[in-house]
Structure formats: C-alpha cells, structure tokens
C-alpha positions, 0 to 999 in steps of 0.5 A: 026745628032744626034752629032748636036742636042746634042750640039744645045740643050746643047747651048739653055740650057746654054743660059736659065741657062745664061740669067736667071742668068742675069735677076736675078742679073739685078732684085736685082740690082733695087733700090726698091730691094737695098732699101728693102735689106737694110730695112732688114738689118737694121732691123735686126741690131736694132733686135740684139741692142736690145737683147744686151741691154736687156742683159746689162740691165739684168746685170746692175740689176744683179750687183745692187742688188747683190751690194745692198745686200752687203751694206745692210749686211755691215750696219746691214739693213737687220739685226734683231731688237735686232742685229742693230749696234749701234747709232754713238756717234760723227756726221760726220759733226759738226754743230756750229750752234746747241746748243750742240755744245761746241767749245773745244779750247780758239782761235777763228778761225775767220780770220777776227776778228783780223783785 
C-alpha cells in the first residue's frame, strides 16, 4: 500500500511539474508576449546604439581637438604676439587683375589674340 502511494503522489507531482511546464511555454508564446519580448529587445539594441554613438562622438571630438592643437602649433595661432611668423611675401594666387600685378614676360598668353 505505502509502494503505491509513493508512486501515486510521484506521478501527480510530475503531472503539476509537466503541465506547469506547458502552461508556461504556451503564455510566452501569445502574440502580445512575442510582441513585448521584441519591444525589449528593440529597446535594448537602441540602448546600446546609442552608448556606441556617444563613445564615437566623444572621440570624434577627442581627435579634432587634438588635431586642432597640432594646426594651431604649426601656424604659430597660439603663439605670443612678438613670436607670430611672419607675413608670406608672394600670395598663393596672383590676381591679374589687381594694380600691383607686373606681367614679368614680353608674351602675352592670350590664345585667341593671334587669330
């Protein structure tokens, strides 16, 4: 009798264990759970973009104003006054039409004058 009740109250217990089981998997499984395990894992993913983008962001800033420095250094803009480099005597770009210019050769390069 007492062999019989053990195994009588092993199978009910492996029944609630197994029908609990069930009834857990079958409520994960409704689309409204479905659709809130993907809200969190959607929020989740935008979570993490949006740390990555901060730390980009932060270096992006890091690297420019390390790299403005340099270009500062390298032009004398953070110099003192009395240590700035001194004026470019010969601009980078002549500009004919200005009254200081003074052609240099007798030729004139004017293609079409020829014609």
């Amino acid at each position: 009798m007492f062999r019989r009740t053990f195994w009588f109250t092993t199978g009910v217990a492996a029944g609630v264990w197994a029908t609990t089981k069930v009834n857990r998997k079958l409520k994960q499984l409704t689309p409204e759970s479905l659709a809130a395990q993907a809200a969190d894992k959607a929020l989740a993913a935008g979570h993490r973009l949006k740390d990555r983008a901060v730390d980009f962001a932060f270096d992006v800033r890091a690297g420019m104003l390390q790299r403005e420095t340099e270009l500062g250094e390298a032009l004398g803009l953070d110099a003192p006054v009395d240590q700035l480099p001194a004026p470019r005597r010969h601009p980078a770009i002549e500009n004919r039409n200005s009254p200081k210019y003074v052609e240099n050769s007798t030729h004139s390069y004017n293609r079409n004058e020829d014609h």
